[in-house]
C-alpha positions in Angstrom: -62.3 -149.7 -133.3 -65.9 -151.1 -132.5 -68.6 -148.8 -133.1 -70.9 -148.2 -130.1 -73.1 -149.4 -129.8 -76.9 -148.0 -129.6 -78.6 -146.7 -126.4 -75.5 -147.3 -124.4 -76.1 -148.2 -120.8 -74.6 -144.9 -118.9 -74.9 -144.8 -115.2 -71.7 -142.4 -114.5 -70.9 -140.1 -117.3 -67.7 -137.7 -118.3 -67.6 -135.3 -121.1 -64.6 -133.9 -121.9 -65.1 -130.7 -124.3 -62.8 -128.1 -121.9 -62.1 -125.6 -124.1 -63.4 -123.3 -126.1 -66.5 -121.0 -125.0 -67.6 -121.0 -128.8 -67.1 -125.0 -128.9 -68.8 -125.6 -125.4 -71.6 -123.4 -126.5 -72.1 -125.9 -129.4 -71.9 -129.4 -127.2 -74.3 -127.6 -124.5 -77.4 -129.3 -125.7 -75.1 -133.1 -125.1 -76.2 -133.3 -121.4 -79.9 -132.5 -121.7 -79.8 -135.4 -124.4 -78.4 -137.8 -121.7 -80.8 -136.8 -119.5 -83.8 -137.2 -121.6 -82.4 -140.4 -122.4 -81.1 -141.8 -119.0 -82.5 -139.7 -116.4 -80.8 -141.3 -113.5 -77.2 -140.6 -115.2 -75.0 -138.7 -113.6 -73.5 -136.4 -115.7 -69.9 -134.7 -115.1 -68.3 -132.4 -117.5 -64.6 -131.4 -117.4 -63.9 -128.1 -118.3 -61.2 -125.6 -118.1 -61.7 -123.1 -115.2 -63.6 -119.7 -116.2 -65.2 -121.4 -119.2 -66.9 -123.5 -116.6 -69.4 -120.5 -115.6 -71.1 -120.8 -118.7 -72.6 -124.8 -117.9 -72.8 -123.4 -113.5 -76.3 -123.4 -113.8 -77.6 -125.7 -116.2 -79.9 -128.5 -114.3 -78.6 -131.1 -116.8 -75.1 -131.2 -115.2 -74.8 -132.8 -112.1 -70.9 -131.9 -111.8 -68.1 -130.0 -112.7 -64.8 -130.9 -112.7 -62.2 -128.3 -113.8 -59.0 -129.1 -115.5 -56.2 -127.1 -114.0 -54.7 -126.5 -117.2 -52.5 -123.0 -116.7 -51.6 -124.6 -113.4 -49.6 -127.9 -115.6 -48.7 -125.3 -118.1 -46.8 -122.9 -115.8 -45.4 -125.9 -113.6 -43.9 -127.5 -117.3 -42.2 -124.2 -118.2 -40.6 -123.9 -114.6 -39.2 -127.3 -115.6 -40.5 -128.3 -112.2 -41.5 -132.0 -114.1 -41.5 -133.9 -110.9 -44.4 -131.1 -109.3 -45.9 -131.8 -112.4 -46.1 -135.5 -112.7 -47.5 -135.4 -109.2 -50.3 -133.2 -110.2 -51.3 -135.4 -113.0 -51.4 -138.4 -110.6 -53.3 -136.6 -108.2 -55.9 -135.7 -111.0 -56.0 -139.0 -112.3 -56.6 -140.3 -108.6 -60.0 -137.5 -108.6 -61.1 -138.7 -111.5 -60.9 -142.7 -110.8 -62.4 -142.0 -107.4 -65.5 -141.1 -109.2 -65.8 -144.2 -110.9 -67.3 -142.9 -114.0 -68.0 -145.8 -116.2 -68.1 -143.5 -119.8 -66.0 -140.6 -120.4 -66.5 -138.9 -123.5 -64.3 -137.2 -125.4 -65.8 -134.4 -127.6 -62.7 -132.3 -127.9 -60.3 -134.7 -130.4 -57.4 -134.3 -129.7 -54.7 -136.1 -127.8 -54.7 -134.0 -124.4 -58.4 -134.1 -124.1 -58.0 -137.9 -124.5 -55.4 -138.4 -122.2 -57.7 -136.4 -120.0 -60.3 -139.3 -120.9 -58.2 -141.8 -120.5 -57.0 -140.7 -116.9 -60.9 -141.0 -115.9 -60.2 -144.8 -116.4 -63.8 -145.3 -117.2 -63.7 -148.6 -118.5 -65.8 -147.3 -122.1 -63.9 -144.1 -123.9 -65.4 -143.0 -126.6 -63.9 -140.2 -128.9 -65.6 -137.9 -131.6 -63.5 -137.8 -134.6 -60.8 -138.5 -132.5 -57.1 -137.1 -134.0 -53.3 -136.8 -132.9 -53.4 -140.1 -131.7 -55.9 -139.6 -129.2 -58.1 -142.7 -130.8 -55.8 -145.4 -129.7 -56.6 -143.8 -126.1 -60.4 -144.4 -126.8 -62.0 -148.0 -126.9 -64.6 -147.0 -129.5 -64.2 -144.2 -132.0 -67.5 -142.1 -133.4 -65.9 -140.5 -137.3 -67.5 -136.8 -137.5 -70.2 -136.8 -139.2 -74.1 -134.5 -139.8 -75.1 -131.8 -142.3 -72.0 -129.3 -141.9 -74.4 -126.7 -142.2 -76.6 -126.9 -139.4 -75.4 -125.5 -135.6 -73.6 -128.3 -133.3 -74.2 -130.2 -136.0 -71.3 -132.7 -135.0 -72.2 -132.8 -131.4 -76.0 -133.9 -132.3 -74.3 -136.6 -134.9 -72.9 -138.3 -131.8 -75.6 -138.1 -129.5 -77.9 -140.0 -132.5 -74.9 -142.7 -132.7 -75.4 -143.5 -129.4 -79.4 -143.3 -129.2 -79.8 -140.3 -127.6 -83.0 -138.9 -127.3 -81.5 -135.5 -129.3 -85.2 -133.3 -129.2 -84.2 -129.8 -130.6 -80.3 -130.4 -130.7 -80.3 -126.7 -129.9 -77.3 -124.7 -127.9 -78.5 -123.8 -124.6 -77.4 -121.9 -121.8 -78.3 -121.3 -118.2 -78.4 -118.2 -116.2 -78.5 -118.4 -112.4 -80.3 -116.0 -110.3 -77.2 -114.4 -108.3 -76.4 -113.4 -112.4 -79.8 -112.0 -113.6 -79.3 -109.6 -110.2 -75.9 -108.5 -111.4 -77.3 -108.3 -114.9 -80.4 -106.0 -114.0 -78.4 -103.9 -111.8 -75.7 -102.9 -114.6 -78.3 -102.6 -116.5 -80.3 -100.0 -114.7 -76.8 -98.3 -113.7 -76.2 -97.4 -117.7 -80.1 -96.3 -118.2 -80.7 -99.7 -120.2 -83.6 -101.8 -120.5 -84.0 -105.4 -121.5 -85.2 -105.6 -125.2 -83.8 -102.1 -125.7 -80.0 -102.2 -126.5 -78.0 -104.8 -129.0 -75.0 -106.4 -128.4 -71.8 -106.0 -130.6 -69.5 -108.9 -130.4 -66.5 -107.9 -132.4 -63.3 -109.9 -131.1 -62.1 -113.2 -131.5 -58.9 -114.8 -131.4 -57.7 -114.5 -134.9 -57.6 -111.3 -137.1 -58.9 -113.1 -140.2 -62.0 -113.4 -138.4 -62.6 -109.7 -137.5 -64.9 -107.3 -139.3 -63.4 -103.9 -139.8 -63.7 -101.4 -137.1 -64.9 -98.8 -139.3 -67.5 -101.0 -140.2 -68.9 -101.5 -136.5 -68.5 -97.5 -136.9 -70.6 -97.1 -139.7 -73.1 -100.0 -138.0 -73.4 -98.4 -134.8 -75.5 -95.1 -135.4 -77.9 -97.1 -137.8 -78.5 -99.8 -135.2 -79.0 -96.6 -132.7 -81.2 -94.8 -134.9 -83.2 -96.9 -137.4 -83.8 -99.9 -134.9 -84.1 -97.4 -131.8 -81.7 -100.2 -129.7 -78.4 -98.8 -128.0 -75.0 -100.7 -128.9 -73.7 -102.5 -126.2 -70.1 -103.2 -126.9 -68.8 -106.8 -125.3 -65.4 -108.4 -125.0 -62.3 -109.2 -122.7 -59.8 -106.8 -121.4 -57.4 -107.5 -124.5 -60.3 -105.8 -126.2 -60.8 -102.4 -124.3 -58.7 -100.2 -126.4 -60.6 -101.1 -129.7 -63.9 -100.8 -128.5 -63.4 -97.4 -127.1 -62.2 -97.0 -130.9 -65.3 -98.1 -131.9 -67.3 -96.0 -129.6 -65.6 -93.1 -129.5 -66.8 -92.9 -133.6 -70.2 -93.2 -132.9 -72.3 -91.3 -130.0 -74.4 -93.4 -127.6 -72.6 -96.3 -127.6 -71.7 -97.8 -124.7 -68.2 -100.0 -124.4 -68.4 -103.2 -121.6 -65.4 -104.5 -123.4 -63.4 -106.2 -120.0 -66.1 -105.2 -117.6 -68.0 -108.2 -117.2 -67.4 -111.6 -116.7 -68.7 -114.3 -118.5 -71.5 -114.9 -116.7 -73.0 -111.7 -116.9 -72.5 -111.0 -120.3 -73.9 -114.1 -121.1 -76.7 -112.6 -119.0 -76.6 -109.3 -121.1 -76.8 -111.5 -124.3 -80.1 -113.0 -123.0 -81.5 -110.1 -122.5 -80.4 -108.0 -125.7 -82.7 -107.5 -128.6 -80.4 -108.2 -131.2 -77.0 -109.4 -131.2 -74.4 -108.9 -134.0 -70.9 -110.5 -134.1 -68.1 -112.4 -135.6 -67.4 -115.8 -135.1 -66.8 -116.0 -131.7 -68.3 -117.5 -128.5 -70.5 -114.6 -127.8 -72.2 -114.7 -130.8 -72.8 -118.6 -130.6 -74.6 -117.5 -127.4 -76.8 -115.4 -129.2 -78.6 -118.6 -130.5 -78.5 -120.4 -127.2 -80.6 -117.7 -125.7 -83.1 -117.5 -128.5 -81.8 -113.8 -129.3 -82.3 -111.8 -132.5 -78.9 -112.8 -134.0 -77.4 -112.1 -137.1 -73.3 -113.8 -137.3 -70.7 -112.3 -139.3 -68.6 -115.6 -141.0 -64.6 -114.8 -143.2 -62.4 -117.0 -142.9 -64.5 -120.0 -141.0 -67.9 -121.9 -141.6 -68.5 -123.5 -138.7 -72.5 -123.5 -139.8 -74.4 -121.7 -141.8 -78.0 -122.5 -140.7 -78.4 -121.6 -136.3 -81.1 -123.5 -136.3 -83.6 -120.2 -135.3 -85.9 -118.5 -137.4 -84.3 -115.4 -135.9 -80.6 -116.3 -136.5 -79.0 -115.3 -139.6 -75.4 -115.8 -141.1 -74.0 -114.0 -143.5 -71.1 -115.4 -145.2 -70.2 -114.5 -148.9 -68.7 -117.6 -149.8 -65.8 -116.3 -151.6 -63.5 -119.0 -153.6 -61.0 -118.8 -151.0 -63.1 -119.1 -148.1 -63.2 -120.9 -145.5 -59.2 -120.5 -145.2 -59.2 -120.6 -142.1 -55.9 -120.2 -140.2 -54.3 -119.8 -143.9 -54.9 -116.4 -145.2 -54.2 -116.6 -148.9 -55.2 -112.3 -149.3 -52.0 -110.8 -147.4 -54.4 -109.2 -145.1 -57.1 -107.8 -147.2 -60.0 -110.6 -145.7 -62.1 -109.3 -148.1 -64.3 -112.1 -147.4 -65.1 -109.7 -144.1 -64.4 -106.4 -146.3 -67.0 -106.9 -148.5 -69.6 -107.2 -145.7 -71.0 -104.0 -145.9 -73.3 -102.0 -142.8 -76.4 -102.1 -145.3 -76.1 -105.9 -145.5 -76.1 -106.2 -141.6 -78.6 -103.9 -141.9 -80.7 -106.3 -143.8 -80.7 -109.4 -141.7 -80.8 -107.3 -138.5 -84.2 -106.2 -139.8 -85.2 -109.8 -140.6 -83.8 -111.6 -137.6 -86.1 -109.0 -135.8 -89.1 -109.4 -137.9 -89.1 -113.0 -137.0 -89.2 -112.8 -133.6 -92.1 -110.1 -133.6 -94.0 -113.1 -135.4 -92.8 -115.7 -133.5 
C-alpha cells in the first residue's frame, strides 16, 4: 500500500467511524482537524442512526449520513437477500451521488470498509485497517501514538496526513433545543448545574462493571462529603440495576432509560463530577471538560484523558487488560479491588483541579 501522503488535498470528505458512542467520542476531535486544516472541506460522517445525535450539533460536520444498519440486518435474517441487495445498491448510489473524493475509514474492519469502498471516492484510506478491509483501501495508515494518551490513534492519523491536530481533545456539541430539555429535567428533580454527579455504571460487558455494592457504598459519600447528588445514567437494559443501586442509598436519583442520548450528554456537561466505567458516557466526561474520574478492569483504552481534571484509575493487575478473555472465572478483581475510598480520592482531586483551573 502507498502511504499518504502529507497535507492531502480534501475537497469532499467521508468518515466512516459508525459505531460505537465510546469510539465516536474518541474520533470527535477528526473533523475540527480537517477544518482547521482545509476550511472549505466538506465534511460527511457516516454513522449508525441514534449514535448520530451525539456529532448533530457540532459546527465541524457539514453532514450526516446514517447507515441503516438494523434495517440490512433484519432484511438478511428474513432471508429476503434480493430486498437486501437492493438496499445496498441504493446506498451505494447515495453515497456516489455525493461525489466525495476521500472516504475514511476509522472503524477497521471489513464492513466499515465496504461501507468506504461503496462511497467510490477515488482515495480510501483505512486506519489499521483488519479482516481484509485493507485491500478495499488504496492507502493504509498502521495504528500508531502513545497508547496512553485519549484518542490517541485517531490524532496518529490526523498528524500522518498533516492535519492541523491543536488539542486532539474529544469534543462534543450540545444544541439549544437539548440544553432546554436539559434545564427543564433538571429543575423538575430540584437539581442544579454544578450540584449533582453523574454515575455511569453499565457497559456492554460484565468484566467491565464495578460492583453494585460498590456504587452503594460510593453513593452516600459522594452525597455527603462532596455535597453533590448522584445522578444515575444508562439505557433501559439498565433500569432494574440502578434502582438496585438507589434503592441502597437515599437521595439518589435513577435516569437509567429516561433520557436519550442527547440529553444525557447534556446532563454530563453540566454535572460536577462524573464517575464511571469504561463506557461511552464516561468518555464524555472529558469531551465536556467535566470533573471525571474513569474506572478501567479488564480494558485500557488510555490511561492519561488528556485533562487536568480527568483521572483513571486502573490497578494494572498481571492479567489485565484481558479484555473479552476473563482468565478470574468471574471474580474481576481488577474492578474488585477498586475500593469507594480510592474513588474517593481522585474525585477529590479531579475537583481540586478544576477549582484551580
Amino acid at each position: 500500500m502507498v502511504r499518504p501522503s502529507p497535507r492531502p488535498a480534501l475537497d469532499r470528505l467521508l468518515i466512516v467511524r459508525a459505531s460505537a458512542i465510546g469510539d465516536v467520542v474518541f474520533a470527535s476531535p477528526f473533523a475540527a482537524a480537517v477544518k482547521r486544516t482545509y476550511p472549505q472541506a466538506h465534511v460527511a460522517w457516516l454513522v449508525e442512526p441514534g449514535i448520530h445525535e451525539l456529532l448533530a450539533a457540532d459546527p465541524c460536520i457539514d453532514e450526516l449520513i446514517l447507515w441503516p444498519k438494523a434495517e440490512w440486518r433484519g432484511l438478511w435474517r428474513e432471508k429476503r437477500y434480493l430486498e437486501f441487495f437492493r438496499r445496498i445498491r441504493a446506498f451505494r448510489a447515495l453515497l456516489r451521488a455525493k461525489r466525495f473524493d476521500t472516504a475514511i475509514d476509522m472503524q477497521s474492519l471489513l464492513k466499515s470498509g465496504l461501507l468506504a469502498w461503496l462511497s467510490g471516492a477515488p482515495r480510501r484510506i483505512g486506519l489499521g485497517s483488519r479482516e481484509g478491509s485493507r485491500w478495499l483501501m488504496t492507502e493504509v495508515v498502521p495504528k500508531g501514538g502513545i497508547e496512553r494518551r485519549i484518542s490517541s490513534e485517531y490524532l496518529y492519523l490526523a498528524e500522518r496526513l498533516g492535519l492541523d491536530t491543536g488539542e486532539f481533545l474529544p469534543r462534543l456539541c450540545v444544541s439549544g433545543e437539548t440544553e432546554a430539555k436539559v434545564g427543564a429535567l433538571l429543575a423538575a428533580h430540584g437539581l442544579e448545574p454544578g450540584r449533582y454527579a453523574v454515575f455511569a455504571p453499565f457497559t456492554t460487558r460484565p468484566q467491565k462493571h464495578w460492583f453494585e455494592d460498590a456504587w452503594q457504598a460510593l453513593a452516600p459519600r459522594v452525597r455527603d462529603e462532596l455535597g453533590l447528588t448522584p445522578v444515575i445514567l444508562g439505557g433501559p437494559a439498565d433500569r432494574d440495576a440502578a434502582q438496585r443501586i438507589a434503592a441502597a442509598a437515599p437521595g439518589v436519583l435513577s435516569l437509567a432509560g429516561a433520557t436519550r442520548l442527547p440529553e444525557a450528554a447534556g446532563l454530563i456537561r453540566h454535572a460536577g463530577l462524573l464517575v464511571g466505567v469504561d463506557t461511552g458516557l464516561t468518555h464524555m466526561g472529558t469531551a465536556f471538560a467535566t470533573p471525571t474520574v474513569a474506572l478501567f478492569g479488564s480494558t485500557r483504552p488510555y490511561l492519561d484523558t488528556g485533562r487536568p481534571n480527568g483521572k483513571v484509575i486502573w490497578l494494572g493487575l498481571p492479567c489485565s487488560p484481558c479484555r473479552r478473555r476473563p482468565t478470574c472465572n468471574g471474580a474481576f478483581t481488577c474492578l474488585r479491588d477498586i475500593t469507594a475510598g480510592r474513588v474517593m480520592q481522585e474525585a477529590r482531586a479531579v475537583l481540586a483541579a478544576e477549582r484551580a483551573a
